[in-house]
mmCIF file of the N, C-alpha and C atoms, coordinates in Angstrom:
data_MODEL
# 
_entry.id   MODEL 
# 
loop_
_atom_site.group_PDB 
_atom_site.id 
_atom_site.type_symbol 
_atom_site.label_atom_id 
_atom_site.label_alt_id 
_atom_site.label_comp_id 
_atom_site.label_asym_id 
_atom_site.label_entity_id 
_atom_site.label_seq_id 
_atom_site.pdbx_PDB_ins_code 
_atom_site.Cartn_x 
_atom_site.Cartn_y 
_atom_site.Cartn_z 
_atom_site.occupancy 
_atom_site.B_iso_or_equiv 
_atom_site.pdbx_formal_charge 
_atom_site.auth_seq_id 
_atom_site.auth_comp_id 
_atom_site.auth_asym_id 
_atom_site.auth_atom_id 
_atom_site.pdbx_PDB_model_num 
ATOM 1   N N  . UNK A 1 1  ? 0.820   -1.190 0.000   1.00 0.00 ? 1  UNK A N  1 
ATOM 2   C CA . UNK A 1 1  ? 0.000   0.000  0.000   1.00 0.00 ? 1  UNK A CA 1 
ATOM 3   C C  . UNK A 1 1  ? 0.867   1.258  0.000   1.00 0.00 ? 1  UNK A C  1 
ATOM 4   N N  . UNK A 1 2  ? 2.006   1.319  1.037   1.00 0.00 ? 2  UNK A N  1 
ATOM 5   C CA . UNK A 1 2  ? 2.644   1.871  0.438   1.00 0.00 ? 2  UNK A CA 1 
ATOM 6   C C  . UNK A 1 2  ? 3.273   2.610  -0.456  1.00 0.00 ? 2  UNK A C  1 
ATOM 7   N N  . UNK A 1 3  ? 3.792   1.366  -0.992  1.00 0.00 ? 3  UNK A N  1 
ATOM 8   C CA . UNK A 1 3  ? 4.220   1.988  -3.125  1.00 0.00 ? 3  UNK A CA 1 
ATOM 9   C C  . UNK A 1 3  ? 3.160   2.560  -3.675  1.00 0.00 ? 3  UNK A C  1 
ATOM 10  N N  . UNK A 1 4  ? 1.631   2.203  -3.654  1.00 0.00 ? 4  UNK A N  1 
ATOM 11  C CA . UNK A 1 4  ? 0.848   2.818  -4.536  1.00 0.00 ? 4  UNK A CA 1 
ATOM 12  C C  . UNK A 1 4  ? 0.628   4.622  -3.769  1.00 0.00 ? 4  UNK A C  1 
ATOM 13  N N  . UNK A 1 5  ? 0.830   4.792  -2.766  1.00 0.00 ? 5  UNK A N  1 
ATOM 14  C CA . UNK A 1 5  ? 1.146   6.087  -1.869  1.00 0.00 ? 5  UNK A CA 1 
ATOM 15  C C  . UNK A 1 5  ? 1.808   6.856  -2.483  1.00 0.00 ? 5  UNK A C  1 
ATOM 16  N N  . UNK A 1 6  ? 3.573   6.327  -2.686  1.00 0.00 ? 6  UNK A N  1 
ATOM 17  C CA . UNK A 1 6  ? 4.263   6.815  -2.924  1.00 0.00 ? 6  UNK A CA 1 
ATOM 18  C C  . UNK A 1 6  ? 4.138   7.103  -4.622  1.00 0.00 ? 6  UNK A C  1 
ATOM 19  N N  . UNK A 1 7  ? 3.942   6.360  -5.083  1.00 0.00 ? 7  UNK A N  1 
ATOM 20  C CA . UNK A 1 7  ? 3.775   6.563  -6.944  1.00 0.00 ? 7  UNK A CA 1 
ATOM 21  C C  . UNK A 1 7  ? 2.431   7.669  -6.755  1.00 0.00 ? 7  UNK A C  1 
ATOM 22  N N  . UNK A 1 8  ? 1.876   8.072  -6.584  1.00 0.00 ? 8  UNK A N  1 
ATOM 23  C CA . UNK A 1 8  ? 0.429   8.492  -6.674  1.00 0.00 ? 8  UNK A CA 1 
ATOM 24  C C  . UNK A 1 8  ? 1.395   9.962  -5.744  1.00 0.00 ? 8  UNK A C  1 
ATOM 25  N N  . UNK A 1 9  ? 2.183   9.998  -5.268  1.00 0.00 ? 9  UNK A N  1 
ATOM 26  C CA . UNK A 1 9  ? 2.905   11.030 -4.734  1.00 0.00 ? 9  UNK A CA 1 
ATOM 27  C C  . UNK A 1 9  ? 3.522   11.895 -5.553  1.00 0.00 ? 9  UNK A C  1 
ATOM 28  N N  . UNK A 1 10 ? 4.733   10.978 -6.227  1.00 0.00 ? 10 UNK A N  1 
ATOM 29  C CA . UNK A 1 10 ? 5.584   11.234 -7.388  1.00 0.00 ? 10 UNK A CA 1 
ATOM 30  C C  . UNK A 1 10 ? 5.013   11.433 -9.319  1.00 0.00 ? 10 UNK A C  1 
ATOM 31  N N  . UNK A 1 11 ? 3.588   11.301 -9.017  1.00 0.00 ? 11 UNK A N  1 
ATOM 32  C CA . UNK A 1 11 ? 2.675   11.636 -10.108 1.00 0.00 ? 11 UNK A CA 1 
ATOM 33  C C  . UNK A 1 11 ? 2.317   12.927 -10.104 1.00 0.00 ? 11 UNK A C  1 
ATOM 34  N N  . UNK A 1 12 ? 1.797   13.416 -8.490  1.00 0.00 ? 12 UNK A N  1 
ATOM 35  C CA . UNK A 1 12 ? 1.415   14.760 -8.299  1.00 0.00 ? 12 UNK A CA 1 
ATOM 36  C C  . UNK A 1 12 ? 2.593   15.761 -8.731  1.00 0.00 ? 12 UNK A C  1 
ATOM 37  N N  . UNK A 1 13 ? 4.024   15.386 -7.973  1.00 0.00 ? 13 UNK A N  1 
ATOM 38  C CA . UNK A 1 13 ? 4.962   16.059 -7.724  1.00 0.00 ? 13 UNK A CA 1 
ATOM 39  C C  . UNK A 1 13 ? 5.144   16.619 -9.404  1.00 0.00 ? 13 UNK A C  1 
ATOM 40  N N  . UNK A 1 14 ? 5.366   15.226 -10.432 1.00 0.00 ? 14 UNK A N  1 
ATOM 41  C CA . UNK A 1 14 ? 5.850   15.349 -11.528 1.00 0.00 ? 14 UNK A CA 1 
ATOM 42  C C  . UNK A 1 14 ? 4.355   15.927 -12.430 1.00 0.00 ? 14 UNK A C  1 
ATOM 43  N N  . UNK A 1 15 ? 3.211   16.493 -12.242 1.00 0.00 ? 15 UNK A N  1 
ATOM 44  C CA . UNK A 1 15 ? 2.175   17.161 -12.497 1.00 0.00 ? 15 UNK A CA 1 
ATOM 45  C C  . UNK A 1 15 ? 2.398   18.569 -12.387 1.00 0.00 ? 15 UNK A C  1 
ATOM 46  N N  . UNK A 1 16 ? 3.017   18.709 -11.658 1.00 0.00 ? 16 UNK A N  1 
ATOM 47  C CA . UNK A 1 16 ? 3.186   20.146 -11.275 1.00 0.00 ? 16 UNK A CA 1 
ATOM 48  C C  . UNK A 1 16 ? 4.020   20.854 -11.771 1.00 0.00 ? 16 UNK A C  1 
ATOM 49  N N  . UNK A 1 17 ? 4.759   20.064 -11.856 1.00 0.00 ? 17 UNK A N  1 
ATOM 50  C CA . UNK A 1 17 ? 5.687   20.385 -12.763 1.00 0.00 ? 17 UNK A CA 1 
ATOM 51  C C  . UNK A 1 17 ? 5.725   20.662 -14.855 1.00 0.00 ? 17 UNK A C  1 
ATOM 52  N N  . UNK A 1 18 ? 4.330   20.475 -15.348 1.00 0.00 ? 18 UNK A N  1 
ATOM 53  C CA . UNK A 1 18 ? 4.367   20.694 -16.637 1.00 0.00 ? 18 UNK A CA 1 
ATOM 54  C C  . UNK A 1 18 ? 3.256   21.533 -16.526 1.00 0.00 ? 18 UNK A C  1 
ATOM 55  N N  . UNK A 1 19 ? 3.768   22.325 -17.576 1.00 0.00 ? 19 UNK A N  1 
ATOM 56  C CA . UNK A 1 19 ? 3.250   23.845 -18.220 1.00 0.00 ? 19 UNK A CA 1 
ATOM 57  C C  . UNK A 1 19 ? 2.387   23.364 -19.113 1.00 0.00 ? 19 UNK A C  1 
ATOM 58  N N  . UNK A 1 20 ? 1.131   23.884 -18.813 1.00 0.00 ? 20 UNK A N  1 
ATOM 59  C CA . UNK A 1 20 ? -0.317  23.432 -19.394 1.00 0.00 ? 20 UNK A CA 1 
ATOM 60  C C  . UNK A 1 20 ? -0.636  24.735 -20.296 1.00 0.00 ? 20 UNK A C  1 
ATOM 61  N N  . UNK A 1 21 ? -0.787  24.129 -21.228 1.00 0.00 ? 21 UNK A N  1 
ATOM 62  C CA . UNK A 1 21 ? -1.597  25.481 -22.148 1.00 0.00 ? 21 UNK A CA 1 
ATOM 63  C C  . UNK A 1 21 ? -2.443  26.391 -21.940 1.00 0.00 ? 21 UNK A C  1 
ATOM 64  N N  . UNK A 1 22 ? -2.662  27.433 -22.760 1.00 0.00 ? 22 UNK A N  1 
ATOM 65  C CA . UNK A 1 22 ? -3.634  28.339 -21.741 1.00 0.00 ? 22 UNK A CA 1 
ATOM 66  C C  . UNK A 1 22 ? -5.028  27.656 -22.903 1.00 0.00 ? 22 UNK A C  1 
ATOM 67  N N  . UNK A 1 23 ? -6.121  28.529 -22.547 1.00 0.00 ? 23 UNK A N  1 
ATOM 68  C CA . UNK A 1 23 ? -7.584  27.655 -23.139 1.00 0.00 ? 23 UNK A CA 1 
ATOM 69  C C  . UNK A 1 23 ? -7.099  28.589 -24.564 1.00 0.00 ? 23 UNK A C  1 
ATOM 70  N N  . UNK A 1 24 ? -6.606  29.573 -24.760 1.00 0.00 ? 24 UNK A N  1 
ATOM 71  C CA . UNK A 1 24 ? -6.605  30.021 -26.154 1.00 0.00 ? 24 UNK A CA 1 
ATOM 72  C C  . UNK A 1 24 ? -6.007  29.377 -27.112 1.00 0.00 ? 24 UNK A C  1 
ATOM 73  N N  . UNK A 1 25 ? -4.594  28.678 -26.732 1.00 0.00 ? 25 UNK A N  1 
ATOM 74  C CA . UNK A 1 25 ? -4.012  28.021 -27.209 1.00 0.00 ? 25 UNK A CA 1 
ATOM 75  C C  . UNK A 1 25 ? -4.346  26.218 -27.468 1.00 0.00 ? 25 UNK A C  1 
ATOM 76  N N  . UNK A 1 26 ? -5.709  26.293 -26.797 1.00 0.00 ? 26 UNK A N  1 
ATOM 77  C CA . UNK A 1 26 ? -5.738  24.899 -26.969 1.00 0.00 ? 26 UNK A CA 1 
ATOM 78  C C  . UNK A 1 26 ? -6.733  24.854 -28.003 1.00 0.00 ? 26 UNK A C  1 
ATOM 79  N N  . UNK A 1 27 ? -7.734  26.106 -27.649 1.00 0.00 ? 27 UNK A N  1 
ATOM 80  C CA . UNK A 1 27 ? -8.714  25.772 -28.904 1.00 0.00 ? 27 UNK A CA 1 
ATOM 81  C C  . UNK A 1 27 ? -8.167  26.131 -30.185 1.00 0.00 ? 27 UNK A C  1 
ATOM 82  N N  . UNK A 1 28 ? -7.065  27.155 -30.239 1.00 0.00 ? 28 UNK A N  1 
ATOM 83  C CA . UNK A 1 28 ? -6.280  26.902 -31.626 1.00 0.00 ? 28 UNK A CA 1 
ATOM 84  C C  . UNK A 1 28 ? -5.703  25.802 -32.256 1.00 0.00 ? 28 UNK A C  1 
ATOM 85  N N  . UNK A 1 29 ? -4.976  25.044 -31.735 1.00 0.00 ? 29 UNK A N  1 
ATOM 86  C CA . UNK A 1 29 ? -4.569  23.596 -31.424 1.00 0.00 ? 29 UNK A CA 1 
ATOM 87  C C  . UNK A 1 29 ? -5.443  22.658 -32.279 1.00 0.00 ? 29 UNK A C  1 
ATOM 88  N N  . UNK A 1 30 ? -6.824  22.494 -30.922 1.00 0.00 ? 30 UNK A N  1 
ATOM 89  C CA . UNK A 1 30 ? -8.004  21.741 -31.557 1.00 0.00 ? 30 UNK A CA 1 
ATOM 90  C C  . UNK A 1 30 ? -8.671  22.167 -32.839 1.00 0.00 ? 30 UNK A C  1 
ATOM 91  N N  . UNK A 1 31 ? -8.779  23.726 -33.196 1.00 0.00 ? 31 UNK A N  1 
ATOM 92  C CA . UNK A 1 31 ? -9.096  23.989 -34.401 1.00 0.00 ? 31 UNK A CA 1 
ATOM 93  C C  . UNK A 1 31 ? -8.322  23.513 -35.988 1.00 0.00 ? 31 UNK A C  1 
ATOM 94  N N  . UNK A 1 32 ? -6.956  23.702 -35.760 1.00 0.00 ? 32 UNK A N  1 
ATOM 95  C CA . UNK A 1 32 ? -5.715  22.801 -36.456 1.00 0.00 ? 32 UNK A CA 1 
ATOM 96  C C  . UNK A 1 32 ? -6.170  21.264 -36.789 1.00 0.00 ? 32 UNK A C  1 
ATOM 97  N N  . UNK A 1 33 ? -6.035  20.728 -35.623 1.00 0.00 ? 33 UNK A N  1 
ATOM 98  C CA . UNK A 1 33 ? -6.210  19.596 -35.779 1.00 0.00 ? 33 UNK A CA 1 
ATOM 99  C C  . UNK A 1 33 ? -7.787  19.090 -36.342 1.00 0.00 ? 33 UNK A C  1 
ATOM 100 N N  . UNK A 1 34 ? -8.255  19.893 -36.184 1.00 0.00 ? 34 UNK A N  1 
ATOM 101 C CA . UNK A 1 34 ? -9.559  19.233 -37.200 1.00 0.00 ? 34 UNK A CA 1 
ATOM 102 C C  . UNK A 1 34 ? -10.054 19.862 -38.217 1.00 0.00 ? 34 UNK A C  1 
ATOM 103 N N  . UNK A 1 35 ? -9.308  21.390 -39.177 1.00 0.00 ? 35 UNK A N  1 
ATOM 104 C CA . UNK A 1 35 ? -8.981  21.272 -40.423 1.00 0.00 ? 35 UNK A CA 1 
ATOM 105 C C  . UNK A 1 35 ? -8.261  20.142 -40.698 1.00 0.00 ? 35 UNK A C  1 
ATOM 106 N N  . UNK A 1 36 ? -7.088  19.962 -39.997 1.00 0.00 ? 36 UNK A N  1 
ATOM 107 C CA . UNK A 1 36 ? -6.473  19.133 -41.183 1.00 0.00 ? 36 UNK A CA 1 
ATOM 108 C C  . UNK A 1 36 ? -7.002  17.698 -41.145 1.00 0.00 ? 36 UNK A C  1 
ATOM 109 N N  . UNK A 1 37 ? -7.520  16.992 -40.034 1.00 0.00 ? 37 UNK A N  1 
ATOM 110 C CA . UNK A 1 37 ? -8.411  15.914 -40.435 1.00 0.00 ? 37 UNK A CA 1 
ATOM 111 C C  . UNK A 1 37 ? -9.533  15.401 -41.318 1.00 0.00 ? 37 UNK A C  1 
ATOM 112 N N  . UNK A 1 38 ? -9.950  17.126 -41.687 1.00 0.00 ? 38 UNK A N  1 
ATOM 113 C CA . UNK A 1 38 ? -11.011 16.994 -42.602 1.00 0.00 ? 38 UNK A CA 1 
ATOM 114 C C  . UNK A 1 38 ? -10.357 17.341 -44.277 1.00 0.00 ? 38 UNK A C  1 
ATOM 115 N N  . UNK A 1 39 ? -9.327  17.867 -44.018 1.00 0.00 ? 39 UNK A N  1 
ATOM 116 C CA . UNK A 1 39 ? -8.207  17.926 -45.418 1.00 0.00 ? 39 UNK A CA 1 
ATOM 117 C C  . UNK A 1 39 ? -7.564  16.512 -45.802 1.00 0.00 ? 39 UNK A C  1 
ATOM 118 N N  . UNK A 1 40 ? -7.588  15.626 -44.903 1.00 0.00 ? 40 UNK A N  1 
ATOM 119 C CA . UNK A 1 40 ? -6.927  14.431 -45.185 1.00 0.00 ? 40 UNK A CA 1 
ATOM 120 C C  . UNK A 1 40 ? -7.720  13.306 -45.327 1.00 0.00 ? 40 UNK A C  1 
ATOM 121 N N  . UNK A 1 41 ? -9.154  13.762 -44.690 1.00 0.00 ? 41 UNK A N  1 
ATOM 122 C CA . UNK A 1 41 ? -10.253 12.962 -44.956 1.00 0.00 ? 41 UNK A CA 1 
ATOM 123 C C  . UNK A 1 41 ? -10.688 13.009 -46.667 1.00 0.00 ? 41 UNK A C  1 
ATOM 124 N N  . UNK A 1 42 ? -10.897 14.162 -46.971 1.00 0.00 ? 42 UNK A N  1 
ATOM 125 C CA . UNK A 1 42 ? -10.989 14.559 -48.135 1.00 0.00 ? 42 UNK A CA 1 
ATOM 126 C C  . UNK A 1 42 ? -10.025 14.032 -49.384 1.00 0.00 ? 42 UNK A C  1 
ATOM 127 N N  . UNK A 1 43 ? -8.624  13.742 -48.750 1.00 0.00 ? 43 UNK A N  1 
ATOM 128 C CA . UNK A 1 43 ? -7.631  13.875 -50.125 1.00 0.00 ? 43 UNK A CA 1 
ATOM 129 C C  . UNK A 1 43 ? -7.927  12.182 -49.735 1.00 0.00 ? 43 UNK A C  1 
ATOM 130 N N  . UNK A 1 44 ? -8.124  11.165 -49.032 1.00 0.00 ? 44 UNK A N  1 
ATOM 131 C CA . UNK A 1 44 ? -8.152  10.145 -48.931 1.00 0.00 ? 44 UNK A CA 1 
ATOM 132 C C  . UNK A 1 44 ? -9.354  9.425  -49.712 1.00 0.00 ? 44 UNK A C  1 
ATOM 133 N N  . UNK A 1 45 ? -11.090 10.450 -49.518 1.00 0.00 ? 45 UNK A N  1 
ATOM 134 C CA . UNK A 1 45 ? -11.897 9.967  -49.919 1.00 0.00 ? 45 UNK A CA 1 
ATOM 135 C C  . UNK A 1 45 ? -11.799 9.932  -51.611 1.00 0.00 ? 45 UNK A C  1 
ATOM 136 N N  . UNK A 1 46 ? -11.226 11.048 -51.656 1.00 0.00 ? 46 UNK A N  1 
ATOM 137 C CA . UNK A 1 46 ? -10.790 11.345 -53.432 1.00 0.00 ? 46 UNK A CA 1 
ATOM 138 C C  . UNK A 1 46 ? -10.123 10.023 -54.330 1.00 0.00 ? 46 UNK A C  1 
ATOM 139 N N  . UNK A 1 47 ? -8.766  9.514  -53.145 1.00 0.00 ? 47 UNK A N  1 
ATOM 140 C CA . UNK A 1 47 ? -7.902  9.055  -53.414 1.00 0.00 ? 47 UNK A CA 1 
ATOM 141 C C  . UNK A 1 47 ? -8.712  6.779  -53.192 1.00 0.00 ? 47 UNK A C  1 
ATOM 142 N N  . UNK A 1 48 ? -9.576  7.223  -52.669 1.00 0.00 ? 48 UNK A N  1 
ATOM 143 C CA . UNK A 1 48 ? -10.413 5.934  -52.794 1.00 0.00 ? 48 UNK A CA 1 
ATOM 144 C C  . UNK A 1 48 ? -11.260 6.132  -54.039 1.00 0.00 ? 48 UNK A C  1 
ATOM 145 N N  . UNK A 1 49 ? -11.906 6.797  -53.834 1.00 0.00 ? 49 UNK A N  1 
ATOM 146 C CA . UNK A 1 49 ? -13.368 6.834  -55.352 1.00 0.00 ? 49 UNK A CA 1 
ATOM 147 C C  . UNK A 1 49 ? -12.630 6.673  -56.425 1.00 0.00 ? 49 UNK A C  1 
ATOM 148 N N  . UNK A 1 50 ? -11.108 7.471  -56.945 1.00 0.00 ? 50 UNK A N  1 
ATOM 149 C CA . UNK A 1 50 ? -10.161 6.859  -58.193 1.00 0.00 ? 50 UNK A CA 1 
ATOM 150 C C  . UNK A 1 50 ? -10.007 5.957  -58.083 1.00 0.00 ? 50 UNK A C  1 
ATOM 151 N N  . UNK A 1 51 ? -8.984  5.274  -57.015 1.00 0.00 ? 51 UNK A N  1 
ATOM 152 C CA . UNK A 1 51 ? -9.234  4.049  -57.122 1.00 0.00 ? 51 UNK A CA 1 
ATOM 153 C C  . UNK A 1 51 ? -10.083 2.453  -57.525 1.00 0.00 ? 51 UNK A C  1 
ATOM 154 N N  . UNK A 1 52 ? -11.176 3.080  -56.818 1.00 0.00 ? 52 UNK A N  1 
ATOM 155 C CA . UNK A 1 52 ? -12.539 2.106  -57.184 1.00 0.00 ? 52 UNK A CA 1 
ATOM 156 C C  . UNK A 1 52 ? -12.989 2.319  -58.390 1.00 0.00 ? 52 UNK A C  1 
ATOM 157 N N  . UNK A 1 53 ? -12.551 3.708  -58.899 1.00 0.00 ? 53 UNK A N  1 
ATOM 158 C CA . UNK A 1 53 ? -13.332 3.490  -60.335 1.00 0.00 ? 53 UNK A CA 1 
ATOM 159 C C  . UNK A 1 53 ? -12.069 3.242  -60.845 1.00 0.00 ? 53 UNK A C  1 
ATOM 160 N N  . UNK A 1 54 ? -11.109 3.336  -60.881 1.00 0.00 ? 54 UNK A N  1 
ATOM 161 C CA . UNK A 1 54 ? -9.825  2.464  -61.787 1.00 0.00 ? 54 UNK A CA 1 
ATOM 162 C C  . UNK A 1 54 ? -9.718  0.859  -61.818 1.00 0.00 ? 54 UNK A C  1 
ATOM 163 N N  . UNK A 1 55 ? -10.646 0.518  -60.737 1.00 0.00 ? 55 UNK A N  1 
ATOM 164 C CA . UNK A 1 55 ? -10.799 -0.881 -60.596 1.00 0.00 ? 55 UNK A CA 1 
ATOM 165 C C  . UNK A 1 55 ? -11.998 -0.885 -61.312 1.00 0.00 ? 55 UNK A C  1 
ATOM 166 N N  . UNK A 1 56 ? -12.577 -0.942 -61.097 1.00 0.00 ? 56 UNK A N  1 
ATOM 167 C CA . UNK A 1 56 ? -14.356 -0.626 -61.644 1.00 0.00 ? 56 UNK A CA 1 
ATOM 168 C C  . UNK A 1 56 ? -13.892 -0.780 -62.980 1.00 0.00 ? 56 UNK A C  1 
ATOM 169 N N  . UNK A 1 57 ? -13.772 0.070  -63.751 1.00 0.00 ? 57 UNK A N  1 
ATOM 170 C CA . UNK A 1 57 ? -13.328 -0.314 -65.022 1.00 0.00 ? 57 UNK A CA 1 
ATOM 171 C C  . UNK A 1 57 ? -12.213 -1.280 -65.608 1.00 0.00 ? 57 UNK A C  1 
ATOM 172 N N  . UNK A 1 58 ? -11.405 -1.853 -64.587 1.00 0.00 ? 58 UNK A N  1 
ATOM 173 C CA . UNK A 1 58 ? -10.422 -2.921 -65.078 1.00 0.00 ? 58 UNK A CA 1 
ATOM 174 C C  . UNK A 1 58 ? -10.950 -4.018 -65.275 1.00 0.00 ? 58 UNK A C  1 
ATOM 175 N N  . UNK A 1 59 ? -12.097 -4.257 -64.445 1.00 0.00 ? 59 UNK A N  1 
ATOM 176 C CA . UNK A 1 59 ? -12.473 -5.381 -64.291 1.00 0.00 ? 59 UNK A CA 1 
ATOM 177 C C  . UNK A 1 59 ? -13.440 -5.458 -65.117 1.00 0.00 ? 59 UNK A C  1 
ATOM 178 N N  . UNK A 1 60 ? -14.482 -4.383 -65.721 1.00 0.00 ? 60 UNK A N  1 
ATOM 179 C CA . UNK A 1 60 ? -15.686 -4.673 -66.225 1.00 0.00 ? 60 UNK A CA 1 
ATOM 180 C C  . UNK A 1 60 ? -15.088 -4.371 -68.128 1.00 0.00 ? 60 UNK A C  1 
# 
């Protein structure tokens, strides 16, 4: 019981120690990150439908 004391100690200690973003910077962040998920969603869905129709027609 102990050890789980002490780890659950050295979690806090090492918590305190990192510099957390402020909320402006995070919703910029999160805004980033989900243009470009929807930019890569996009070049992927593109990059399937050629595909399928390059197959689509190989086969038929």
């Amino acid at each position: 019981m102990n050890k789980i004391f002490a780890f659950l100690s050295e979690v806090t200690t090492e918590l305190k120690k990192v510099t957390w973003p402020s909320r402006d910077e995070l919703v910029g962040s999160a805004i980033i990150v989900c243009i470009l998920v929807a930019v890569f969603a996009v070049i992927l869905g593109g990059m399937d439908a050629a595909f399928s129709a390059l197959i689509g027609h190989l086969i038929h």
